[in-house]
N, C-alpha and C positions, 0 to 999 in steps of 0.2 A: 557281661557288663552290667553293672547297677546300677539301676533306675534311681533319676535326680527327678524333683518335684520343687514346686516352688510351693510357699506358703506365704500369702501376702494379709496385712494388716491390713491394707489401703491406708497408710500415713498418712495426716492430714499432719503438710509440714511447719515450722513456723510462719507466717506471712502467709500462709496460702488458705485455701479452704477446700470441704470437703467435695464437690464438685470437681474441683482442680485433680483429687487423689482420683477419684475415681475417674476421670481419664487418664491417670497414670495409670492404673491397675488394668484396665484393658489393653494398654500400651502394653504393658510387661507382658501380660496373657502370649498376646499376640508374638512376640518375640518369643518366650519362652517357646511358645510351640511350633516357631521355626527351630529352635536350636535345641530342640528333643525332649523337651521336659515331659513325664506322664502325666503330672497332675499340676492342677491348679485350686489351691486350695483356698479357703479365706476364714477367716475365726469370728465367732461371738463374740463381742465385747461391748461394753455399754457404760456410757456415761464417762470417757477419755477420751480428752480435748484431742489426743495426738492420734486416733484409730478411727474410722469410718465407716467400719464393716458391721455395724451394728443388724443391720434389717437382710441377714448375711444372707437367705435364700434370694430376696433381689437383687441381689449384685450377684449372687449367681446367675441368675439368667440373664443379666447384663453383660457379662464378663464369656456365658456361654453364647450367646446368642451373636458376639462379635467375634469369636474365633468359630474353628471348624472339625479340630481332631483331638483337642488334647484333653484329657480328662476334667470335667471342672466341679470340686468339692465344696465341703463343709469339713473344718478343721480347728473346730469342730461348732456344730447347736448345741449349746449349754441344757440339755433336757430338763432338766426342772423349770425352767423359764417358760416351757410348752407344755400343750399337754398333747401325746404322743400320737392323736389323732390330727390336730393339723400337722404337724411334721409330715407326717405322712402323706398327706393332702400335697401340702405345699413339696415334695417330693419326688410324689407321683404325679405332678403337676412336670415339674423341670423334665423330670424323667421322659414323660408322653412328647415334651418340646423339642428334647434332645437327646434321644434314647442311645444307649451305650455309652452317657457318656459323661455321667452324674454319680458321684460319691456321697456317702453320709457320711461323717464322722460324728462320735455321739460323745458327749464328755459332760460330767457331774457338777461340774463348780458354776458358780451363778455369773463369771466373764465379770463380774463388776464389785464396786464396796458393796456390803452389807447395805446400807443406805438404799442404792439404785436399787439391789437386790428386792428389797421390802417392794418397792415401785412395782418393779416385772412380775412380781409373784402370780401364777395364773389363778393360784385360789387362795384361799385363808390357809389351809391345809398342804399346801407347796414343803416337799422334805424328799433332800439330797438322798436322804437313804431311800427312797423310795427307787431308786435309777435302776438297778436290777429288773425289779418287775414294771418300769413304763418300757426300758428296753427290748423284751419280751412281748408287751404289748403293741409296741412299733411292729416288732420286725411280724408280729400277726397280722397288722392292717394290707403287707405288703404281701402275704403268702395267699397260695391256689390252690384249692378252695380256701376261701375266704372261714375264719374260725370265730369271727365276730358278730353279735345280732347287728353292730352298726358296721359298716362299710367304710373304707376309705374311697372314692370315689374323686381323680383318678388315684389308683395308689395299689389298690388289690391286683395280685397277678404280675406286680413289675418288679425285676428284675435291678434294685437299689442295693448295691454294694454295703456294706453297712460295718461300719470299722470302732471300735472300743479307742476311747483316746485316755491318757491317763498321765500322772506323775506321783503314781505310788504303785503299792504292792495291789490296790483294789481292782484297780483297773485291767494291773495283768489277769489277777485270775479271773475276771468276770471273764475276760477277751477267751481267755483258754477254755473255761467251761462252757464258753457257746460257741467254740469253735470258729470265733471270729479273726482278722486282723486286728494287729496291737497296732497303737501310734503313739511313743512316749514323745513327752515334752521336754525332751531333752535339752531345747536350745532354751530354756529358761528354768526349769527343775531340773538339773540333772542329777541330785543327791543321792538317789534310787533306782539309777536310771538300770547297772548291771542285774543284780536285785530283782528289780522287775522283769530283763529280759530272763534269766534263768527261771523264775515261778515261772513265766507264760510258757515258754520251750518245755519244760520238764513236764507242767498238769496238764498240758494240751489234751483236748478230746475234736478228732475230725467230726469233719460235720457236711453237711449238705454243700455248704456255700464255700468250705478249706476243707483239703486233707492235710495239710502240715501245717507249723505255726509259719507265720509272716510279722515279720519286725519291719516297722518305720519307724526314722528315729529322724528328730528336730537337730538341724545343727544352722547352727550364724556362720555366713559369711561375708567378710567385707574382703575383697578381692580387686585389686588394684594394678598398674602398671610396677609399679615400685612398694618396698614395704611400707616407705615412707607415705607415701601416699595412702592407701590401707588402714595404715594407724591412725592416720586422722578424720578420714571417712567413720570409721568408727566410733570415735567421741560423741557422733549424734545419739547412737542406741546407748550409750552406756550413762550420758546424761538422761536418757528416758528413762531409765533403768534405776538409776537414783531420784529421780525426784521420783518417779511410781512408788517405792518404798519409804521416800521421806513422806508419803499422803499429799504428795504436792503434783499430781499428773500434769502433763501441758501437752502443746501440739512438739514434734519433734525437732529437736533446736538444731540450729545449724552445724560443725563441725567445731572443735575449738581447740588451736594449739596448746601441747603440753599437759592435755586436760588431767591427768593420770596425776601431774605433782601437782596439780592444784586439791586436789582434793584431801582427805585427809587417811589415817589409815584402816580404817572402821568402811567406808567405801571402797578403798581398792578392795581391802577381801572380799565384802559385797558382790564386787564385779568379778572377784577371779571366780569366785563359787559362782553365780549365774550364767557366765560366760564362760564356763570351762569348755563347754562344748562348742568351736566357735576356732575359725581361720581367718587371720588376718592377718593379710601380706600380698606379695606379688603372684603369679602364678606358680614360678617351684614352691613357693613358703606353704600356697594354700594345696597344693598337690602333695606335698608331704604329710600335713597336717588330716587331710583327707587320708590319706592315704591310712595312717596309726588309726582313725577312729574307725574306720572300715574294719582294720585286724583285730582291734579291740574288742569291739561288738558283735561281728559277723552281721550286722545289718542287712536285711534284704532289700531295702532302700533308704533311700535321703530324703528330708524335705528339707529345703533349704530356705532359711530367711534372711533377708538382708535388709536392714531398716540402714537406709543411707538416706542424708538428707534430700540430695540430691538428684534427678529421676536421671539423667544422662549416665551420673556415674552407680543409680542403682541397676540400671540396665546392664555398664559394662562388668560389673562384680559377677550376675547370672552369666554373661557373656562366656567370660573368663571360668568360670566353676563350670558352664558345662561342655567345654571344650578338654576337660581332664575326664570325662566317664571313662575313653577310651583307656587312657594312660592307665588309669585305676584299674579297670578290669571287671 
């Protein structure tokens, strides 16, 4: 049976604010880890009005420290935003909190415009290409004996998962030659997505921490009683989805009938390439649809996101999606 995960933003919806999300996001934690989910993951992002996972290691232990069993991540820390000894700090910090049960996910892009970017930069000398060797640098602060004249303190000696995230060919092969887990971005890059699973499968080199490759892949799902229903629960992300590319972000709008023919045809394609990877429908529509991406890719797992305006019916879409692992297989 393959392992579902969630992956939340923490929405900060319209009308509402970010306090508000983040008792949504422990809401859903807690749910999802009644109803089986491995992970619970949360992403960097910075300076969009509609996302609140910014300061993502405390809302990890916000988000861990109110549940009890389900794995709770980073999906991912933007690494050049840090420098790879607090990661590691703050890390080995969750870890010593909540040991077995904290994820890194580690990913290249700055989560934000260029602008904010400039903001976060840890030094004057901050460069994406550098991600290879602070990655290496990380996962040293975490190994035993410790290989550094400075220490991570907590951090040396524990046991932090530590996963490659990517939406290009860079990131598979980084994943493959350190013999990590891949995590593509599927549910918002998917252009690369096959591509990338074949480099990481094929250049694999085992290692300490994997003997074989491990694919997780990003899919959207809005999952509903009815299709009808589904379809318009959706309008909320795919309005986010356009204005984040018109350079116009906002908090996430509410649902909007027809929204698909109000727009123009420069947008729908927009939305069918970003959203190709992505169920929306009732439960057979979303179990079908699950079902093709699973043979498609050979997926070792899912992470699923579901940006719904609404937290009752963001709950029932997870509800519903993980009530199919079995059926799926």
């Amino acid at each position: 049976m393959i392992p579902f995960s969630i992956l939340d933003l923490s929405p900060i919806a319209e009308g509402s604010d970010a306090a508000s999300s983040f008792c949504n996001t422990l809401d859903l934690a807690r749910h999802g880890e009644r109803w089986g989910y491995r992970r619970f993951w949360l992403a960097e992002h910075h300076g969009m009005p509609g996302i609140a996972s910014a300061a993502t290691a405390v809302l990890i232990g916000h988000v861990a420290g109110g549940t009890s069993t389900i794995r709770v991540g980073a999906g991912g820390i933007m690494l050049p935003n840090h420098s790879p000894l607090v990661i590691a700090e703050q890390f080995g910090t969750l870890e010593s909190l909540f040991p077995g049960r904290i994820d890194l996910g580690l990913g290249r892009a700055p989560g934000s415009d260029m602008l904010t970017a400039r903001a976060l930069r840890r030094n004057l000398a901050s460069d994406a290409d550098q991600f290879p060797q602070d990655v290496t640098e990380l996962m040293d602060y975490f190994s035993a004996p410790h290989r550094h004249a400075v220490r991570a303190v907590p951090g040396a000696g524990l046991n932090v998962p530590i996963w490659i995230l990517g939406s290009s060919l860079f990131g598979a092969q980084l994943a493959a030659a350190l013999g990590l887990p891949y995590a593509f971005a599927s549910h918002f890059a998917p252009g690369q997505m096959m591509q990338a699973i074949d480099v990481y499968r094929s250049t694999f080199k085992p290692s300490a921490d994997l003997e074989k490759p491990y694919v997780m892949l990003g899919f959207n799902v809005f999952a509903a009683d009815t299709d009808e229903e589904a379809q318009l629960l959706a309008t909320s992300a795919q309005q986010a989805f356009v204005n984040l590319r018109s350079g116009k972000p906002k908090p996430l709008p509410p649902p909007v009938e027809d929204y698909l023919d109000r727009i123009g045809p420069q947008e729908r394609a927009l939305l069918a390439q970003i959203l190709s990877c992505s169920a929306i429908g009732s439960r057979d529509t979303v179990r079908s649809s699950l079902k093709g991406f699973i043979e498609q890719t050979g997926a070792d797992e899912l992470m699923i996101t579901s940006q719904i305006f609404d937290h009752a019916a963001r709950l029932r879409s997870y509800e519903i999606t993980a009530g199919l692992r079995e059926v799926l297989g």
